[in-house]
Every structure is written in structure tokens, then in C-alpha cells.
KEMAR-496439 format. One record per residue: residue in three letters; x, y, z of N, C-alpha, C in turn. Coordinates in steps of 0.05 Angstrom, whole numbers, padded with zeros to 5 digits, always signed. Layout:
% residues N
AlaXYZXYZXYZ ...
//
This chain:
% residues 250
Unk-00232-00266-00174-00251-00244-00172-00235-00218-00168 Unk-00236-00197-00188-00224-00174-00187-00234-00159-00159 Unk-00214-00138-00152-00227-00123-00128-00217-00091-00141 Unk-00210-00087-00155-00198-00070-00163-00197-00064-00189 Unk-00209-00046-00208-00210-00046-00236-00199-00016-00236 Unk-00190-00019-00260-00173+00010-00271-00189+00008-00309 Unk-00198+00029-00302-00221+00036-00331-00205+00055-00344 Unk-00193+00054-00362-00185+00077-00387-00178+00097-00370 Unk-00171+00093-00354-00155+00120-00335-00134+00128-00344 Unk-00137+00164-00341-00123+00177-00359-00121+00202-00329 Unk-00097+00220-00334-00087+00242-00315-00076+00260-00328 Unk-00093+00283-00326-00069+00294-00348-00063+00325-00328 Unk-00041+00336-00324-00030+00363-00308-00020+00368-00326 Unk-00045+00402-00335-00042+00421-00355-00029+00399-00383 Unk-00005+00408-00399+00000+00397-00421+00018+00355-00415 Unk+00011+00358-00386+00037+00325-00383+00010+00308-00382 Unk+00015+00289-00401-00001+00266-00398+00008+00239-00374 Unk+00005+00251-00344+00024+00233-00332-00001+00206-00338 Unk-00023+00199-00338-00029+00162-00347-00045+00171-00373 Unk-00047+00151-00396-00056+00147-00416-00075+00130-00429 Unk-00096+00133-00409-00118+00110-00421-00105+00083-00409 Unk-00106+00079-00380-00095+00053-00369-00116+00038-00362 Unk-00109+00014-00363-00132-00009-00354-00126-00036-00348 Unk-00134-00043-00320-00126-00064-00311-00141-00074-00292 Unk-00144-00098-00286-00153-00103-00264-00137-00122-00240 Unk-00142-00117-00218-00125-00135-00190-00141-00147-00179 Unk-00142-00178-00181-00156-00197-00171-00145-00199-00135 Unk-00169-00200-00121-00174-00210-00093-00153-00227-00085 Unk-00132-00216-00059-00114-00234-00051-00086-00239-00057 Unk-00088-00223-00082-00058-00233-00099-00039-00204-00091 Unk-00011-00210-00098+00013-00189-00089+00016-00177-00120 Unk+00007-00156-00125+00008-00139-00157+00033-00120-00150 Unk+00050-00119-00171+00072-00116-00173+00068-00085-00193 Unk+00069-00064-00185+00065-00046-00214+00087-00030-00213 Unk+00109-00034-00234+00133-00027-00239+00132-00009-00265 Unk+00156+00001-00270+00164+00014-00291+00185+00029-00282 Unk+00206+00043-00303+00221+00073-00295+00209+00098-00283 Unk+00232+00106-00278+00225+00129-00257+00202+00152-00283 Unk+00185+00166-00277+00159+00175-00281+00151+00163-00310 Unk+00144+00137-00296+00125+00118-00312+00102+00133-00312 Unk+00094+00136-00290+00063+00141-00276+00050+00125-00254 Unk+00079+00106-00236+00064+00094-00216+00055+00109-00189 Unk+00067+00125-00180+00061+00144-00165+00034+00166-00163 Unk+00029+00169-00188+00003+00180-00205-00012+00166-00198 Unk-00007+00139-00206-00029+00117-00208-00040+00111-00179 Unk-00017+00108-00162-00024+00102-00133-00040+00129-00113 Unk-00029+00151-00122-00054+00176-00119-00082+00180-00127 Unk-00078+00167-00151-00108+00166-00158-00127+00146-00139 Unk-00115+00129-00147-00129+00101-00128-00136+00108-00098 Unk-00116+00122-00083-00120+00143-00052-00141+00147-00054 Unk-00144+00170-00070-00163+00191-00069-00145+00222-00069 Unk-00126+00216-00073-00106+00238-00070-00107+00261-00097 Unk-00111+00251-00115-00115+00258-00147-00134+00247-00154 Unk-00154+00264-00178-00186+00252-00192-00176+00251-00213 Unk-00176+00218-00229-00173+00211-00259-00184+00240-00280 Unk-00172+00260-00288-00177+00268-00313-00205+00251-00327 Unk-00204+00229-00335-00219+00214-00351-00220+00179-00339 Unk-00241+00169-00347-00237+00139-00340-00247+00133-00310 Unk-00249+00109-00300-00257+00106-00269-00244+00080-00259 Unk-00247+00092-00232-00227+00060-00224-00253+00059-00201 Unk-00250+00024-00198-00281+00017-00180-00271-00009-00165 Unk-00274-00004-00138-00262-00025-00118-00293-00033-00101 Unk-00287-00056-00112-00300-00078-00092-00331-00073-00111 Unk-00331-00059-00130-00357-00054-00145-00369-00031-00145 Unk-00355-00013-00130-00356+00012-00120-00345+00042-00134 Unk-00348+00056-00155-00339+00078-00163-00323+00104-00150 Unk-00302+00098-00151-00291+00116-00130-00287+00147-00136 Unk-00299+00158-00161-00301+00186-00165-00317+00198-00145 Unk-00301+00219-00137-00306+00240-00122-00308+00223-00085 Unk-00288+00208-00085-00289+00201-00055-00271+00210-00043 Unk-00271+00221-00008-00246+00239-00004-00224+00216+00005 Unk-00195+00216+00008-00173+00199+00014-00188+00191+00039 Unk-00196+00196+00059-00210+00176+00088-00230+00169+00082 Unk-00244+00183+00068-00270+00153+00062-00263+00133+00041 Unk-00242+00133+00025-00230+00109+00015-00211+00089+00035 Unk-00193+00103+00055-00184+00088+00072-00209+00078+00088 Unk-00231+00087+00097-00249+00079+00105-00268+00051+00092 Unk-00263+00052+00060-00271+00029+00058-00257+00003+00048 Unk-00226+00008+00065-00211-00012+00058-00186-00012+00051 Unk-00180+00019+00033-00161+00019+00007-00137+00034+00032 Unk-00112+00023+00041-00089+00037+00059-00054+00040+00043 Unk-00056+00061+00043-00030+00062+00026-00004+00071+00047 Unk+00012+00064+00045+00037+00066+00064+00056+00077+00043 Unk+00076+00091+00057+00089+00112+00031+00117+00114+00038 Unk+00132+00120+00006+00161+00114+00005+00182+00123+00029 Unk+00175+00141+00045+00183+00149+00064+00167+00142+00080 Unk+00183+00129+00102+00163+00113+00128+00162+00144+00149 Unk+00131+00150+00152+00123+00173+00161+00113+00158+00189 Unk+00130+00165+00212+00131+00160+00235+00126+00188+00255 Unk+00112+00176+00274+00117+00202+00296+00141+00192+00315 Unk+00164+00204+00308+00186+00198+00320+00184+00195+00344 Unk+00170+00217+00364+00176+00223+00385+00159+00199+00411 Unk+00145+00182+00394+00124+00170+00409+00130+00138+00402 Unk+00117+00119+00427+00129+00092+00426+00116+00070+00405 Unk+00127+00054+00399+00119+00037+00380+00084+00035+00388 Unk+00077+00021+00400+00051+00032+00412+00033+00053+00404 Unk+00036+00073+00417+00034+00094+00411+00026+00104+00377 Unk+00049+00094+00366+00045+00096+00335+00025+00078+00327 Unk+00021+00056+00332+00004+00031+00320-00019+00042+00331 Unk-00022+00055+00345-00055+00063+00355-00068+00085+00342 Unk-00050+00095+00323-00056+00122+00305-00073+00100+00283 Unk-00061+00091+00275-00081+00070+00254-00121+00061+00262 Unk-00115+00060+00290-00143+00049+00303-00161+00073+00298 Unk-00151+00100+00294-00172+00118+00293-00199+00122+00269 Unk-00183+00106+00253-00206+00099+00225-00229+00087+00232 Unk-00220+00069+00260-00248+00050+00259-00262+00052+00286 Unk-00249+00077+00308-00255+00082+00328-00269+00107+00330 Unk-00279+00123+00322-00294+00146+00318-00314+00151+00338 Unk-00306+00184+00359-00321+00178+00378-00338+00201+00380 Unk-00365+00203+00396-00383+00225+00384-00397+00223+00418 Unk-00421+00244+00425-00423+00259+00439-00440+00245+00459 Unk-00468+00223+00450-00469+00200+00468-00444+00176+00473 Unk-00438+00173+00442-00418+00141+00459-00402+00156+00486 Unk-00387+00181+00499-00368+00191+00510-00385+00189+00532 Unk-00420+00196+00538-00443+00196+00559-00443+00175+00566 Unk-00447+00155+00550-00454+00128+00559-00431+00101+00567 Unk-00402+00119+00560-00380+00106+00581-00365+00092+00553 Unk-00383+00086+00520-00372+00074+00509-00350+00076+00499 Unk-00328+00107+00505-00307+00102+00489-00281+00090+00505 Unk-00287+00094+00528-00271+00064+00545-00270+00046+00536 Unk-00292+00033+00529-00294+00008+00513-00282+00007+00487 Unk-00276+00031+00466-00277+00032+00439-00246+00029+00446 Unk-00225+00049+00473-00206+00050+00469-00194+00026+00477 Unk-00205+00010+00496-00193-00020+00501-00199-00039+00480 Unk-00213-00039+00462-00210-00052+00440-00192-00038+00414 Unk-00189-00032+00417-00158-00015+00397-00140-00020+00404 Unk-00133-00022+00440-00114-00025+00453-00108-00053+00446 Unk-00134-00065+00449-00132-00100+00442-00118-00109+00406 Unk-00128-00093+00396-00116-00093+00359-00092-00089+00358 Unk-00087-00059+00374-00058-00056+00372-00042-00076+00380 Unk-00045-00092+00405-00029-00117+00414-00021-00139+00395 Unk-00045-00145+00380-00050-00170+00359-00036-00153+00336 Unk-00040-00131+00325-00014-00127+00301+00014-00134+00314 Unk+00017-00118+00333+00045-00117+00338+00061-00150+00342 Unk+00037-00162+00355+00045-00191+00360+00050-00208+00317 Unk+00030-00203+00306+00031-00204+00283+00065-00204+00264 Unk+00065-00176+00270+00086-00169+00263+00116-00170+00276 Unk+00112-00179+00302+00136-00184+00306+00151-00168+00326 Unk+00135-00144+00329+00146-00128+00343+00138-00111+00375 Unk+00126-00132+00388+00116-00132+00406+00130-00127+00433 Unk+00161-00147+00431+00179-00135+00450+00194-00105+00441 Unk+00186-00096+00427+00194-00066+00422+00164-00052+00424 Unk+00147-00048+00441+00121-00025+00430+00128-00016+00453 Unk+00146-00010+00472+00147+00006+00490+00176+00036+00485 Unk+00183+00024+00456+00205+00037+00446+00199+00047+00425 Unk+00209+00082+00428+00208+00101+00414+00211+00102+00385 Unk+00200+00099+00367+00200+00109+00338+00223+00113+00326 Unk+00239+00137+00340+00264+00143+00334+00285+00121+00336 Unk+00282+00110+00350+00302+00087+00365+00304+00061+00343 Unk+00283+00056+00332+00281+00031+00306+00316+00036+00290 Unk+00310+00012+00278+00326+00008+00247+00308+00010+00228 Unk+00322+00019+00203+00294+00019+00187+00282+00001+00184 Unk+00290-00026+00181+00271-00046+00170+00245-00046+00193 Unk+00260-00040+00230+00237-00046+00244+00217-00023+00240 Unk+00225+00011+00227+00211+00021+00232+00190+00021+00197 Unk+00205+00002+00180+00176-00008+00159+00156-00027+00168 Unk+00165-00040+00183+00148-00060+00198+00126-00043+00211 Unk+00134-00028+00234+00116+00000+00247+00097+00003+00224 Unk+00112+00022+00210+00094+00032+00187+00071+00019+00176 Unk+00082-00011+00170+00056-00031+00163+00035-00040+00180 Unk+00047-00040+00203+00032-00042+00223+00011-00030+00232 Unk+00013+00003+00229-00004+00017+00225-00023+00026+00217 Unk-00017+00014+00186-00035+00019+00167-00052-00016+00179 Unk-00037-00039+00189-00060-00063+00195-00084-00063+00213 Unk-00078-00044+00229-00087-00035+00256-00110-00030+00241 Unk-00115-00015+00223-00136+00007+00204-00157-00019+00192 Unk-00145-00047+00194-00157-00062+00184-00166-00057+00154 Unk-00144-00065+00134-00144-00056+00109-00166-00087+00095 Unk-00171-00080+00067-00173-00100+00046-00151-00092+00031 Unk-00146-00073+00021-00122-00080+00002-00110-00059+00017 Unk-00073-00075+00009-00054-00043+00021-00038-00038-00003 Unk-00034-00008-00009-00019-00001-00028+00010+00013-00012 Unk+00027-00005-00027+00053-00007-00016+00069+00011-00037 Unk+00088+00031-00030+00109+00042-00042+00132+00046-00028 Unk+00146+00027-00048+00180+00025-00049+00174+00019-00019 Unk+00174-00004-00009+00179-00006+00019+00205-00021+00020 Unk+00220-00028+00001+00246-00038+00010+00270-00022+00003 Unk+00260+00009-00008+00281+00027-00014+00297+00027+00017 Unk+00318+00033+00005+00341+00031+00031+00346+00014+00049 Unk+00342-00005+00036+00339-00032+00066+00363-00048+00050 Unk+00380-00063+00071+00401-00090+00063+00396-00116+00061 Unk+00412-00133+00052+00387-00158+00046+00386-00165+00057 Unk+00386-00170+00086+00382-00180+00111+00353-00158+00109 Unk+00348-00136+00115+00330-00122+00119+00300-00138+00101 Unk+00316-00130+00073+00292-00137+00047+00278-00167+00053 Unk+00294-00182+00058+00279-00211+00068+00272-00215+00084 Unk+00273-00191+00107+00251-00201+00128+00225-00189+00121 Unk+00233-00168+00114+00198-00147+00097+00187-00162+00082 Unk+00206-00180+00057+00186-00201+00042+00166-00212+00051 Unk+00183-00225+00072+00165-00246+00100+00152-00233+00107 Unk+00147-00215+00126+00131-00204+00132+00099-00195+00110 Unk+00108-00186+00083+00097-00177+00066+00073-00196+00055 Unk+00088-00227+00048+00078-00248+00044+00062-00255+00065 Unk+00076-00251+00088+00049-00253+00123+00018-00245+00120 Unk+00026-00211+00108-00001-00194+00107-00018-00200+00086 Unk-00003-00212+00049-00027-00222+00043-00029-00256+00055 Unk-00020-00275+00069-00034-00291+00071-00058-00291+00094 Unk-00051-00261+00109-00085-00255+00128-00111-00250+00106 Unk-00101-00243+00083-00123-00242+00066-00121-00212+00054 Unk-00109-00205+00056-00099-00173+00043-00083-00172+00020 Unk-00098-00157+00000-00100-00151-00032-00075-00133-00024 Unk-00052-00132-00043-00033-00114-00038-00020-00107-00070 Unk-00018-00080-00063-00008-00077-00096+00027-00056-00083 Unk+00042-00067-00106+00071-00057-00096+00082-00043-00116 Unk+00094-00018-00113+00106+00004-00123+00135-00006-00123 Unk+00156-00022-00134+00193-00028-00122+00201-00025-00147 Unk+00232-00015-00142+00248-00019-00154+00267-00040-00150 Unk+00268-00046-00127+00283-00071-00121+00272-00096-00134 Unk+00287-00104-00165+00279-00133-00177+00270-00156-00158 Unk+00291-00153-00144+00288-00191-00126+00270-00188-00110 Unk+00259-00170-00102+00234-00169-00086+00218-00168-00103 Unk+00210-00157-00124+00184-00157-00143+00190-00186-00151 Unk+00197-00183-00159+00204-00223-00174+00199-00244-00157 Unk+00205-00241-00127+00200-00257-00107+00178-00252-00097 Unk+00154-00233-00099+00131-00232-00078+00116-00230-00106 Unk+00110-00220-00127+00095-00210-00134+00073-00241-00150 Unk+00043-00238-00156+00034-00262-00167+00027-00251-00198 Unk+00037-00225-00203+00024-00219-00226+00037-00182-00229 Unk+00054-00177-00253+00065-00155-00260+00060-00135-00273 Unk+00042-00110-00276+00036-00088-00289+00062-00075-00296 Unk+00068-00065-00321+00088-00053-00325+00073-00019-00336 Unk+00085-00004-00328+00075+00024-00333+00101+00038-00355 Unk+00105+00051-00372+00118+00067-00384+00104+00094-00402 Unk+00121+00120-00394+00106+00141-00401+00077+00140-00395 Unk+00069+00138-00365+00040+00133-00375+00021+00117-00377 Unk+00033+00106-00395+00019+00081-00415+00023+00053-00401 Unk+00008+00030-00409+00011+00005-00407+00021-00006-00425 Unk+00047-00013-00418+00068-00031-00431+00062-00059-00430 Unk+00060-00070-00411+00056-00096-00411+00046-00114-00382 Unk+00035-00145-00386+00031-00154-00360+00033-00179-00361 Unk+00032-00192-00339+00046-00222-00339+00059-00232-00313 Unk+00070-00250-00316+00074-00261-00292+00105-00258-00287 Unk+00123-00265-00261+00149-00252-00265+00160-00262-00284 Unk+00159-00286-00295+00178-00303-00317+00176-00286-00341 Unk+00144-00277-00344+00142-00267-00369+00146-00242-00383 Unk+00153-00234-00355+00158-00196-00359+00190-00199-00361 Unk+00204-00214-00340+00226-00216-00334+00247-00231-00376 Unk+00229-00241-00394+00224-00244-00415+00217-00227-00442 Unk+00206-00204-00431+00196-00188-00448+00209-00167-00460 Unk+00214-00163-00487+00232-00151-00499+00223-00124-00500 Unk+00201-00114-00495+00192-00088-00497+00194-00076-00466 Unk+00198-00090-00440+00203-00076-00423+00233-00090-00414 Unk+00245-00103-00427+00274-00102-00422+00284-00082-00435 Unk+00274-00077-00460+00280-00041-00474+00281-00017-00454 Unk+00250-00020-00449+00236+00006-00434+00246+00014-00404 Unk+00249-00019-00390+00258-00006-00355+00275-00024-00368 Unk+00296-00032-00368+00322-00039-00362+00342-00026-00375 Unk+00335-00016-00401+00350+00003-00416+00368-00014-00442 Unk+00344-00033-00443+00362-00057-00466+00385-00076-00455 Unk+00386-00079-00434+00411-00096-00421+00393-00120-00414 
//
């Protein structure tokens, strides 16, 4: 069952056609892989889907739902969490601390609940989420340590964490294993593979092969734009038109 459809979506800034009539769909649960060279249009693509950018033309519809004209928090609101190539941390504040920025999506507090004592209650159950990501993830004997203080891999972990806290359906992932060593990249796999087997639809932006090849259940390939091709890793990893296009014919 799709959760995610991409209708003839098209973007166009002034004369750049950054997508070209794309269309695809991402079935419920699975790790979607959407690759290509550098300004394919995956970055485009993953703005649009935000709410960050409005398709030029075409519609994309999650969970059955038309997402023209929704703002980026009421799409994180109904599900859709994107985490970004640069892990955007509040340095100055403790692992904690950061994971509890995520809970504000679903903690929203207004002028009786604050009368009637309920946001005590709203904030000890966030407090309670934030525990269970961090335990999730692994990083629980660190939530009393500062942001700054991580390695990167722990502070992608953070990052994901944050966006779990938010209680996602699907998370849109970019380049989360840029700059990481393979000691780093294989624990994020793990981890990665963790979050969809809670049941979270994840679609991934990498350049790193052995990670797309290793997590992904199904491969969109983007060039200029356009849809090049799709398939599974064997079959992309096969395909003469994007061994041309992203590998450069090698």
C-alpha cells in the first residue's frame, strides 16, 4: 500500500526546470532510496514533499491526502519529518534537552490546559518519550551531555532522535552518512534499519553506494530532473542508463 505518491510533478525556478513531470510512488514501511548526481533534483524533490517548495505543476498525496498548499508544520504535523544534510543541533544544550525540541509538535499548550494544571502533565509525558527515544537509540547514557561534545555519528543519532520524538510516519533522510567512517556508517545503517522496523516509511537522499545498496528496499533514480529509472539495488546497480548518468560510464 503506497503512502506516498508523486503525480507528474514538475518545479520549475524562472527558466531551470529543476523536476520534469516525476512520478512515483513509496509503498508503506519500505527504505526508498532516491539517488542521482549532484542537481538531479533530489533536494527539490525532498522540499517539495516538506512543504518547503509548491510543485509548479502535478501533486504529491500522502496517506490519501493532497498536500498543495500545506505549510512545512502542518505536514510535519501529519507525519511527514525530514532531518537534513547538516545535522542542525542546538549545540549549547544537553542531549536531552535537544530530544525534547522534537516533542513540541505533539505538545501544544493553550490558555485552559496551563489553568487546569494540564501542561505538567503534557510536559512529563514528553519527558517520558524523550527517555524511550533516547533508550531506542542508544543514547541514553549520554542525554545529560552537551550537543557540542558528540562525535558525529552520535550527534546523527541526536538528530534522528529528534525528529522520533515528533513521532513520525515517514522520515525523509538527507545524506545522513555524509562524513561519517565506516565504523560510523554501520552503526547509522543499524540504527536506520531500527527506525523502519518501528514501522517508519523512510525515504533516503545518499551518496554513499554501500549504504544505499545496503538499506534501501527499492531505488528511484533522478537525473536532470527527470526520472531515469527504478528498481531494486541489483537492478539499478545493473542498469546501463544510470551507470552512464551517475557513475559517469565506469
Amino acid at each position: 500500500m503506497s503512502i506516498l505518491e508523486m503525480n507528474n510533478v514538475t518545479k520549475q525556478f524562472g527558466g531551470l526546470m529543476a523536476l520534469d513531470d516525476v512520478s512515483f510512488q513509496i509503498d508503506e514501511g519500505e527504505i526508498r532510496g532516491l539517488i542521482g548526481p549532484n542537481g538531479a533534483g533530489k533536494s527539490t524533490m525532498f522540499k517539495n514533499i516538506a512543504g518547503f517548495y509548491k510543485p509548479t505543476s502535478g501533486s504529491i498525496v500522502y496517506r490519501g491526502v493532497n498536500l498543495e498548499g500545506k505549510q512545512p508544520h502542518t505536514i510535519a504535523e501529519m507525519g511527514i519529518v525530514r532531518t537534513f544534510q547538516e545535522t542542525t543541533l542546538f549545540q549549547e544544550l544537553s542531549v536531552f534537552e535537544n530530544a525534547l525540541v522534537g516533542a513540541h509538535i505533539k505538545s501544544r499548550s493553550n490558555v485552559f490546559s496551563a489553568v487546569l494544571g494540564l501542561d505538567r502533565l503534557k510536559q512529563q509525558a514528553a519527558s517520558e518519550k524523550v527517555m524511550d527515544v533516547l533508550e531506542f537509540m542508544g543514547l541514553t547514557e549520554r542525554k545529560d551531555q552537551l550537543a557540542s561534545e558528540l562525535p558525529l555519528g552520535s550527534q546523527r543519532a541526536l538528530a534522528l532522535a529528534i525528529a522520533l520524538v515528533s513521532e513520525p510516519r515517514m522520515m525523509l533522510m538527507d545524506e545522513p552518512f555524509a562524513g561519517m567512517n565506516a565504523e560510523e556508517t554501520n552503526h547509522m545503517m543499524g540504527l536506520t534499519r531500527k527506525v523502519r522496523e518501528s514501522g517508519i516509511t523512510i525515504v533516503l537522499v545518499e551518496h554513499d553506494m554501500k549504504a544505499v545498496m545496503g538499506l534501501c528496499n527499492y531505488l528511484t533514480v533522478l537525473n536532470f530532473g527527470k526520472l531515469l529509472a527504478e528498481g531494486t539495488p541489483d537492478e539499478i546497480r545493473n542498469n546501463d542508463r544510470v551507470i552512464e548518468a551517475y557513475l559517469g560510464g565506469v
